[in-house]
DRENMAR-31191 format. One record per atom (N, C-alpha, C, O): x, y, z; atom name; chain. Coordinates in Angstrom, 1 decimal. Layout:
u v w at ch
X Y Z CA A
...
//
This chain:
u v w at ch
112.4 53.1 98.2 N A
112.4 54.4 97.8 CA A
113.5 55.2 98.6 C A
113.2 55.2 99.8 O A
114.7 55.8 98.1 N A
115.4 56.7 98.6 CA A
114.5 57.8 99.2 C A
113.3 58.2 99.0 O A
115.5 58.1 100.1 N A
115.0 59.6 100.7 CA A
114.5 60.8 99.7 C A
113.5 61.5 100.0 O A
115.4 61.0 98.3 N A
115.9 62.0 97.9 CA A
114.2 62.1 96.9 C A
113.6 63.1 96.6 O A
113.7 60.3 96.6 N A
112.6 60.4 95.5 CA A
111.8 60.6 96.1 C A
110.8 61.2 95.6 O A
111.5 60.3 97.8 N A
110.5 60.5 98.8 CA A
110.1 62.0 98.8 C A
109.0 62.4 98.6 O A
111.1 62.7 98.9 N A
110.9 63.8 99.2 CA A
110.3 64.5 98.2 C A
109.3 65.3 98.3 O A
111.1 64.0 97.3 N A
110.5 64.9 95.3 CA A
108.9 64.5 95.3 C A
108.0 65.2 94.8 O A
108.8 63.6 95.8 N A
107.3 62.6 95.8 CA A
106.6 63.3 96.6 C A
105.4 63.4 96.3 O A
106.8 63.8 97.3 N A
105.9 64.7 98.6 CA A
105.4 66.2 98.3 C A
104.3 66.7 98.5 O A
106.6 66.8 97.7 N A
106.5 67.8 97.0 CA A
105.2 68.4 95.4 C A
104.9 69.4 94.9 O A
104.9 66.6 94.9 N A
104.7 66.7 93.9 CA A
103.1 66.5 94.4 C A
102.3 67.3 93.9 O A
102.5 65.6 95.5 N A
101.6 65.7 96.1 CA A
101.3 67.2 96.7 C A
100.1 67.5 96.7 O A
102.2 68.1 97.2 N A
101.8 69.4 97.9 CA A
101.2 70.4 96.3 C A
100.1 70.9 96.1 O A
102.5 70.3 95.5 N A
102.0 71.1 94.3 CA A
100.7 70.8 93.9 C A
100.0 71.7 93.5 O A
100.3 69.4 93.9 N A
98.8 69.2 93.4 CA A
97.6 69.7 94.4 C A
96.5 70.3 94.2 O A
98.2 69.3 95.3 N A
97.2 70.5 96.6 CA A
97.3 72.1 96.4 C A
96.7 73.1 96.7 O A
97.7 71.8 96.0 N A
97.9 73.6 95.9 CA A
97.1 74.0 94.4 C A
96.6 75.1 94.3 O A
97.1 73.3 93.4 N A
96.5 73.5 91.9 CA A
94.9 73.1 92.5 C A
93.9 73.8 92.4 O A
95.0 71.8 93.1 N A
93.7 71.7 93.5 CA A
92.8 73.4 94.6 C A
91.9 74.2 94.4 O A
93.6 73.2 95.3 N A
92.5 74.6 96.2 CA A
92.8 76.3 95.1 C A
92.2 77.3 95.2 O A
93.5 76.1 94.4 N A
93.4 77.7 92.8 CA A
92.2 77.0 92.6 C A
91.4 77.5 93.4 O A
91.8 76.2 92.0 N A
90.4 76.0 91.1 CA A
89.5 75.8 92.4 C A
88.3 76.1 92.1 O A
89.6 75.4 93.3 N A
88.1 75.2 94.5 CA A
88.3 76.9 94.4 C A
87.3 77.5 94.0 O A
89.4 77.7 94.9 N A
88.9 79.1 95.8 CA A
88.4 79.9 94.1 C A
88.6 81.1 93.9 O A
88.0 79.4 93.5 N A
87.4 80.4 92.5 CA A
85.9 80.8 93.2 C A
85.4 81.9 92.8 O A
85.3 80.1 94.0 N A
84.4 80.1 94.8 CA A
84.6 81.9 95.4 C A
83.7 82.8 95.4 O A
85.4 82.1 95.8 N A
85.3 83.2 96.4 CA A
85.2 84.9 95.5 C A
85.0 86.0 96.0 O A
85.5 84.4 93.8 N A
85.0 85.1 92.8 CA A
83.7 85.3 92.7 C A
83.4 86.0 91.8 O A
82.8 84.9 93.3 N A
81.2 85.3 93.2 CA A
81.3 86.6 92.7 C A
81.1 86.7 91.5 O A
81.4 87.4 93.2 N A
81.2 88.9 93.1 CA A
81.1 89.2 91.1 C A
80.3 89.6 90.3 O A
82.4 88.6 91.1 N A
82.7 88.8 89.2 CA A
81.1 88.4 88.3 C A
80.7 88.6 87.2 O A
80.3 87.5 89.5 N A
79.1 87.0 88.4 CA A
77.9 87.6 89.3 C A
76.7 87.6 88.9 O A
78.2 88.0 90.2 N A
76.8 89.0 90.8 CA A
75.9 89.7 90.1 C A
74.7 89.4 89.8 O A
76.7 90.9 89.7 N A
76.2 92.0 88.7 CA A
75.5 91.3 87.6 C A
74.3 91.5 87.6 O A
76.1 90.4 86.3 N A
76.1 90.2 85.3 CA A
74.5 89.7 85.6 C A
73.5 90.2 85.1 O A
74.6 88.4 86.7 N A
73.0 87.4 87.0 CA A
72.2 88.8 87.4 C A
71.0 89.0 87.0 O A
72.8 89.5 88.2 N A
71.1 90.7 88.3 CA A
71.0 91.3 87.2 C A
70.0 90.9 86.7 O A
71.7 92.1 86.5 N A
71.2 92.3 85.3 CA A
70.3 91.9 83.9 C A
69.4 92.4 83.2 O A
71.2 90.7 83.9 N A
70.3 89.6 83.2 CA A
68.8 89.2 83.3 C A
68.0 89.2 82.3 O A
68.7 89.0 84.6 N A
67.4 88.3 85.0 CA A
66.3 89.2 86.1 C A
65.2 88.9 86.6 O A
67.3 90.3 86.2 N A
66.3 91.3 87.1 CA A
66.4 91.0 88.4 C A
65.7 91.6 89.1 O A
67.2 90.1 88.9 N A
67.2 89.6 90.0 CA A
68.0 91.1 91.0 C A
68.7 92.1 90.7 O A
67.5 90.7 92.5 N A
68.1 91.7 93.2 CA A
69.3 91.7 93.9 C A
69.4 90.5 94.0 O A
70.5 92.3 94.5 N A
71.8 91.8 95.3 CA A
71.5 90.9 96.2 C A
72.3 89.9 96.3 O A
70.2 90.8 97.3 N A
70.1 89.7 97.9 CA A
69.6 88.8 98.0 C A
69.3 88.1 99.0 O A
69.4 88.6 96.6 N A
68.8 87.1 96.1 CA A
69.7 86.4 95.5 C A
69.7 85.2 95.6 O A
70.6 87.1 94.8 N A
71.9 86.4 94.0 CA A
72.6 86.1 95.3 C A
72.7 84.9 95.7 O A
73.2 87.2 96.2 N A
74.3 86.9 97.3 CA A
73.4 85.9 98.1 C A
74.1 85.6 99.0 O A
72.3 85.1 98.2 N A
71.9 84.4 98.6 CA A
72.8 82.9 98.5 C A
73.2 82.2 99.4 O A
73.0 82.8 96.9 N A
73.3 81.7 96.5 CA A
74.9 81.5 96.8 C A
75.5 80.4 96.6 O A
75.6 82.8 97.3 N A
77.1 82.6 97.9 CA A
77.0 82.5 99.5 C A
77.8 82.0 100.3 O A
75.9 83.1 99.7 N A
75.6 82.3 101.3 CA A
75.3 81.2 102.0 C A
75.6 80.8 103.1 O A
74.6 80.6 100.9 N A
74.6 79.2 100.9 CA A
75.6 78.1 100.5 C A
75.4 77.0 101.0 O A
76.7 78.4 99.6 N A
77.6 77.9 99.4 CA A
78.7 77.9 100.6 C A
79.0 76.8 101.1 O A
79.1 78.8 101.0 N A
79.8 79.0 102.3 CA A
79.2 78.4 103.4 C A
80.0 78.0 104.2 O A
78.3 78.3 103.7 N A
77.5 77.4 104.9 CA A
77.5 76.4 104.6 C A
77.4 75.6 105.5 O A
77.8 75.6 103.0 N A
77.6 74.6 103.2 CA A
79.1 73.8 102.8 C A
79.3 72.6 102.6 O A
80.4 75.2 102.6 N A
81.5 74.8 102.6 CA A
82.2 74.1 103.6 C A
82.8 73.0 103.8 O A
82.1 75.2 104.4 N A
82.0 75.2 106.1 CA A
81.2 73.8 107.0 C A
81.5 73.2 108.1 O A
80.6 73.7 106.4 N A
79.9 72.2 107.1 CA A
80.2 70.9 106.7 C A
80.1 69.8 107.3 O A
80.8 71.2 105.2 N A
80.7 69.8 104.6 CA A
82.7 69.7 104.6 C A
83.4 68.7 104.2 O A
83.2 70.6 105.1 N A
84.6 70.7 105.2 CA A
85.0 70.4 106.9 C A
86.0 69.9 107.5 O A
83.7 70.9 107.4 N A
84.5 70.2 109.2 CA A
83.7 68.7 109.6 C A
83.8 68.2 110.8 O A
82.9 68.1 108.2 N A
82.5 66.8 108.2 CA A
83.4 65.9 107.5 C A
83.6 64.7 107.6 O A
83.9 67.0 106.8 N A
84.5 66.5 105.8 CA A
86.1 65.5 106.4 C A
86.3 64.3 106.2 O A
86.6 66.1 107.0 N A
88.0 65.3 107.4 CA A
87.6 64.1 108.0 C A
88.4 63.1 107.9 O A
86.5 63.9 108.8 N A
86.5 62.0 109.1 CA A
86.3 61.6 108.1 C A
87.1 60.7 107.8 O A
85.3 61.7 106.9 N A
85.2 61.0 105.4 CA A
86.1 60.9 105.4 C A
86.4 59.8 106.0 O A
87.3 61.6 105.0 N A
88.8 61.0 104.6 CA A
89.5 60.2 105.2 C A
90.2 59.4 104.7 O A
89.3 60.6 106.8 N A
90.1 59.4 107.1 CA A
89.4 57.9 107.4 C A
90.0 56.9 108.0 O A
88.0 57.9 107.0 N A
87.0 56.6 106.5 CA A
87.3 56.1 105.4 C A
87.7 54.9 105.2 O A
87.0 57.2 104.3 N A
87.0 56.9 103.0 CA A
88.4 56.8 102.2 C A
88.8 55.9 101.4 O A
89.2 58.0 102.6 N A
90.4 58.2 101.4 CA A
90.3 59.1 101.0 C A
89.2 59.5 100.6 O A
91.4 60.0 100.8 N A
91.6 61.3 100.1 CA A
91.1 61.1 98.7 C A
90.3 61.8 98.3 O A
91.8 59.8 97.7 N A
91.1 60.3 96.9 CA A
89.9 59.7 96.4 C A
89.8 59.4 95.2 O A
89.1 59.5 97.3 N A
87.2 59.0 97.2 CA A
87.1 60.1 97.5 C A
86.6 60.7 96.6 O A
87.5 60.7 98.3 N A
86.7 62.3 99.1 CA A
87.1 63.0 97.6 C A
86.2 63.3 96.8 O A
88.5 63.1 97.3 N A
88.5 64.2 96.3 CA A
87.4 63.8 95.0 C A
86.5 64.5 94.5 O A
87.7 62.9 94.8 N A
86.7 62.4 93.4 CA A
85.4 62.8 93.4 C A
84.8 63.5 92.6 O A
84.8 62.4 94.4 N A
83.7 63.0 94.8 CA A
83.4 64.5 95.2 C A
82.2 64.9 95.2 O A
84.1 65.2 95.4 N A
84.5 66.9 95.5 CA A
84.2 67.2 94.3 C A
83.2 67.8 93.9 O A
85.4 66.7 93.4 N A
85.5 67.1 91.6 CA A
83.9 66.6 91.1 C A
83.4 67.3 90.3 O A
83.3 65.6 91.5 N A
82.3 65.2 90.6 CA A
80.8 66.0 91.4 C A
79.8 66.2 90.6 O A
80.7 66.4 92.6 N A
80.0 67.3 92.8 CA A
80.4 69.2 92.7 C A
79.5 70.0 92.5 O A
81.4 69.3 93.0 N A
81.4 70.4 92.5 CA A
81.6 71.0 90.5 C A
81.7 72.1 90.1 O A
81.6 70.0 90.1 N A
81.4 70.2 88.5 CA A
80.0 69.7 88.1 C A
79.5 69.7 86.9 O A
79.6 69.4 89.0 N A
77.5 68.9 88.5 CA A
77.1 70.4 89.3 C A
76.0 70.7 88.9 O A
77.7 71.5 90.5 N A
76.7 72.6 90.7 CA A
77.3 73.5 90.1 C A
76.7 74.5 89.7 O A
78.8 73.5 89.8 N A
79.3 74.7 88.7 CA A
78.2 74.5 87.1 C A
77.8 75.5 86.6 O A
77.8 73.1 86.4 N A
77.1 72.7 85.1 CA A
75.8 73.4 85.9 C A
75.3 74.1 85.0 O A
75.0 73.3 87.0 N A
74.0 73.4 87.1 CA A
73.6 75.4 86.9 C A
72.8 76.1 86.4 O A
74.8 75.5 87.9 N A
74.9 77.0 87.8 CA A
74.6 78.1 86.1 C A
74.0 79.1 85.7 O A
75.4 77.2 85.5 N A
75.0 77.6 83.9 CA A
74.2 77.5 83.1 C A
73.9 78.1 82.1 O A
73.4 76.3 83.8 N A
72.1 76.2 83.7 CA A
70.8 77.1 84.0 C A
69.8 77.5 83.4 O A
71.6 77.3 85.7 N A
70.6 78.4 85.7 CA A
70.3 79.9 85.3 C A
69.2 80.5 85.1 O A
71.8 80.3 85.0 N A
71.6 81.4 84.4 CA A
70.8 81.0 83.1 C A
69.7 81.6 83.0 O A
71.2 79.9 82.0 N A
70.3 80.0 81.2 CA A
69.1 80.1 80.9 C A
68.6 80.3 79.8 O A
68.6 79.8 82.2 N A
67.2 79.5 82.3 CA A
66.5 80.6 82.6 C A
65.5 80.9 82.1 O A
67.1 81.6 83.7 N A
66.7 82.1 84.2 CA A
66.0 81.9 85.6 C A
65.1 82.6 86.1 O A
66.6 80.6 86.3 N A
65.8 79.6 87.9 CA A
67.1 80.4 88.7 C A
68.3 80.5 88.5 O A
66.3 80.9 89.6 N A
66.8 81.4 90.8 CA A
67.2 79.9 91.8 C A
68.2 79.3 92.2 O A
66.2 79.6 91.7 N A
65.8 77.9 92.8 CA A
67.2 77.0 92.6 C A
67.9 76.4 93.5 O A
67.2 77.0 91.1 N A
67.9 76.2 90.3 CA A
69.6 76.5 90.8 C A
70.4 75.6 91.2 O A
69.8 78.1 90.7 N A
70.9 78.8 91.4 CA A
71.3 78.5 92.7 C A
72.5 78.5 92.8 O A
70.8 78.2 93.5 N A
70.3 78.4 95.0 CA A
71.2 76.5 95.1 C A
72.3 76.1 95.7 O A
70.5 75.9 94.5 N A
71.1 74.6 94.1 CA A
71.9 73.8 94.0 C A
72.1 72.8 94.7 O A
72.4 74.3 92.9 N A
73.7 74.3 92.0 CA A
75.0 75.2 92.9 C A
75.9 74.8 93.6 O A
74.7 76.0 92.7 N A
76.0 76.8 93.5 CA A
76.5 76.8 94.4 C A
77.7 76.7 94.6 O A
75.1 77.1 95.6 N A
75.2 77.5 96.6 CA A
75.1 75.7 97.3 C A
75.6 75.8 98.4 O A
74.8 74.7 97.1 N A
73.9 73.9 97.7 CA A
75.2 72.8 97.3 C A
76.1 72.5 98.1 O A
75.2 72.1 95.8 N A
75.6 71.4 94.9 CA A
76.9 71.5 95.4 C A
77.3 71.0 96.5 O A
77.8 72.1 94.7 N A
78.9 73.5 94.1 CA A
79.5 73.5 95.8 C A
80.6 73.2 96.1 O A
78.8 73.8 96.7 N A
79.3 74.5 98.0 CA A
79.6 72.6 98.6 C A
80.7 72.5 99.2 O A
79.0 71.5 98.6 N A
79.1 70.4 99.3 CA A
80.5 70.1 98.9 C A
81.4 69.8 99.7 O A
80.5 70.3 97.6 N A
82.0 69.9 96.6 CA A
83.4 70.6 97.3 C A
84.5 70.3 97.6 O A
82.5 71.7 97.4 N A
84.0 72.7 97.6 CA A
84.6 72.2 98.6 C A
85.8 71.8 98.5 O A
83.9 72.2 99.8 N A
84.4 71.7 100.9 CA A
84.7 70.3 101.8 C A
85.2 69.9 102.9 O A
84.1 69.8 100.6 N A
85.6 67.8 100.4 CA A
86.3 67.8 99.9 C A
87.3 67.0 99.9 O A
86.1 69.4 98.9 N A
87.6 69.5 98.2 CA A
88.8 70.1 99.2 C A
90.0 69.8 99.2 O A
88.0 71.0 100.0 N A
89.2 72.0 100.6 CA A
89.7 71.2 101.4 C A
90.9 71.3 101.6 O A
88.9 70.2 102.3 N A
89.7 69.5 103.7 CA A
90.7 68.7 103.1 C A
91.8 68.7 103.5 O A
90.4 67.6 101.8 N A
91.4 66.8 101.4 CA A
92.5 66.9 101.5 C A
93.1 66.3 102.3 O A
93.2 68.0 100.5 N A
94.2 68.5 100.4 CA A
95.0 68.8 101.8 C A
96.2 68.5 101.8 O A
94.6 69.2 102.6 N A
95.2 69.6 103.8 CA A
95.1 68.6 105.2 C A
95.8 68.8 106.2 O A
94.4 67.7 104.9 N A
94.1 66.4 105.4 CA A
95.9 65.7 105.1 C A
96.9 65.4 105.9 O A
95.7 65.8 103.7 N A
96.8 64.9 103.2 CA A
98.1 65.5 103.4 C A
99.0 64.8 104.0 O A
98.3 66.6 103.1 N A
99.3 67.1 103.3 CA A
99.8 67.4 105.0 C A
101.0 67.7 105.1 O A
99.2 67.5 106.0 N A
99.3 67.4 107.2 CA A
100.5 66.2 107.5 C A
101.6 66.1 108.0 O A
99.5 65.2 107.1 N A
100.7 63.6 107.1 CA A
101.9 63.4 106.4 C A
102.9 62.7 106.7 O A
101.6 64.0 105.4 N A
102.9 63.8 104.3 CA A
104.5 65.0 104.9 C A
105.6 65.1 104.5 O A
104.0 65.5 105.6 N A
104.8 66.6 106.0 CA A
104.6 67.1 107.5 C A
104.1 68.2 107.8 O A
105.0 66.3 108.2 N A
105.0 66.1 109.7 CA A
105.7 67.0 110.0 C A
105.4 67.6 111.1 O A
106.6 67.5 109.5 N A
107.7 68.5 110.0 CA A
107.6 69.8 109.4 C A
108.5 70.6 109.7 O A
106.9 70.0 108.7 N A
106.3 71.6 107.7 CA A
104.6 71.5 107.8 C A
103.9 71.8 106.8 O A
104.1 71.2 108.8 N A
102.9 71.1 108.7 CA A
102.0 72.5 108.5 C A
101.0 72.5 107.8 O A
102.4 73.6 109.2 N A
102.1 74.9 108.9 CA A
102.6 75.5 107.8 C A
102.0 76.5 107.4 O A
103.8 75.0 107.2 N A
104.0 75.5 106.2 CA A
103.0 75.0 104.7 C A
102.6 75.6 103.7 O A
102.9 73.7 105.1 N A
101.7 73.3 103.8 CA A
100.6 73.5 103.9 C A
99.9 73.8 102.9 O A
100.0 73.6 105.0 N A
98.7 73.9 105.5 CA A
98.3 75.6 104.6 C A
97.2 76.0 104.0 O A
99.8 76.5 104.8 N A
99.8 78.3 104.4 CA A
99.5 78.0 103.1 C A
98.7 78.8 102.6 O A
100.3 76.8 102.0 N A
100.7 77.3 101.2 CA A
99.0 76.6 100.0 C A
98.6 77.0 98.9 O A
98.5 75.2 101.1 N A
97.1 75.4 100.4 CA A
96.0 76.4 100.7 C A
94.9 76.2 100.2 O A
96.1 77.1 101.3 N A
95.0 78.0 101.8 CA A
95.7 79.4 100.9 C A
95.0 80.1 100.2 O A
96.6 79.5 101.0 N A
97.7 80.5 99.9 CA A
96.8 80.3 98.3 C A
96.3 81.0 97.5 O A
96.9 78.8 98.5 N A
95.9 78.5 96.6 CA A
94.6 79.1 96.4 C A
94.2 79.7 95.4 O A
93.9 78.5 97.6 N A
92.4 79.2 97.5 CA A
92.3 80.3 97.2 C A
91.6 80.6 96.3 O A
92.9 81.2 97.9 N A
92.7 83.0 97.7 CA A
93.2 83.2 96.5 C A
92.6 84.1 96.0 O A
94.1 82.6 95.8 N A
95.1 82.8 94.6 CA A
93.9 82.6 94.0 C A
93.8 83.4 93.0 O A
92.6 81.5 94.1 N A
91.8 80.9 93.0 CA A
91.0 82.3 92.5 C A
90.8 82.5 91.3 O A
90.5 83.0 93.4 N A
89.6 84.0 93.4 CA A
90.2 85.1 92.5 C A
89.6 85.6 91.5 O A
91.8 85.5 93.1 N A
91.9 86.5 92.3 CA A
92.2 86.1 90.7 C A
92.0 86.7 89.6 O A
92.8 84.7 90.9 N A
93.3 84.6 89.2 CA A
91.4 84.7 88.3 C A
91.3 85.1 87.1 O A
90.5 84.3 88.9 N A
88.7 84.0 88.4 CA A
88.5 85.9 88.3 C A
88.0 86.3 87.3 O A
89.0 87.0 89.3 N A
88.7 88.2 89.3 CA A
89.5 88.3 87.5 C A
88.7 88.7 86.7 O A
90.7 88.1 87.0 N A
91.6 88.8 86.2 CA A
90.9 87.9 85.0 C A
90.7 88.7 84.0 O A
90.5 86.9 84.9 N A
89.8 86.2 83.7 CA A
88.3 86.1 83.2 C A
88.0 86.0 82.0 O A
87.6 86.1 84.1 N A
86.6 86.1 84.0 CA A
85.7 87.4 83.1 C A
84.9 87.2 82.3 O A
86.2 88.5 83.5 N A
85.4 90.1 82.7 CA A
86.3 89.7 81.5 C A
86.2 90.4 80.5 O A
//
């Protein structure tokens, strides 16, 4: 492999880090579905914000456990498993509103949804750390740059 495809090749790995943490930081869109779930179900502000408290504790824990899995497992076993738990507590989450389960919410989102998020978030930056020994701060900015982007693009679509 030439230098010139190496490089293109690294770049195409960073861009996918970066697509991946837009769709994890939708997580920080809670708010857009606050209101709607109290309304709906009569629930109160801190019974809903419950279920974004829980997700962040359990982002946060399963994201600074998270980087030895990867370098055990593989970025992409960790990621696959990110994608496949965090799309079983986003499905459960829809569940619960349909149902009307708080429990169920608590679960799914906060519990489920939050383990995901945060195998999702270390991966990416796991990998790109190595792939770019010499821009390490700069890829590190530009996936954590995605996350926040995830929220606002979820704030502009979602209503």
């Amino acid at each position: 492999m030439n230098n010139n495809t190496s490089t293109k090749g690294r770049w195409t790995v960073a861009i996918c880090g970066i697509i991946m943490m837009v769709l994890l930081g939708t997580v920080y869109g809670w708010s857009v579905f606050k209101k709607p779930l109290m309304e709906s179900h009569g629930w109160e502000g801190p019974q809903v914000g419950m279920a974004f408290t829980i997700a962040i504790f359990c982002i946060g824990l399963s994201a600074a456990l998270g980087g030895r899995f990867v370098d055990k497992a593989g970025a992409r076993k960790v990621a696959t498993l990110s994608a496949i738990l965090f799309g079983i507590g986003t499905l459960l989450t829809g569940l619960a509103d349909n149902v009307g389960a708080l429990w169920l919410l608590y679960i799914g989102y906060g519990l489920i949804a939050g383990v995901g998020n945060g195998l999702g978030y270390i991966t990416p930056i796991a990998v790109l750390v190595r792939w770019f020994p010499d821009k390490r701060g700069l890829v590190t900015g530009l996936c954590v740059m995605g996350f926040g982007f995830g929220a606002a693009i979820l704030g502009q679509v979602a209503p």
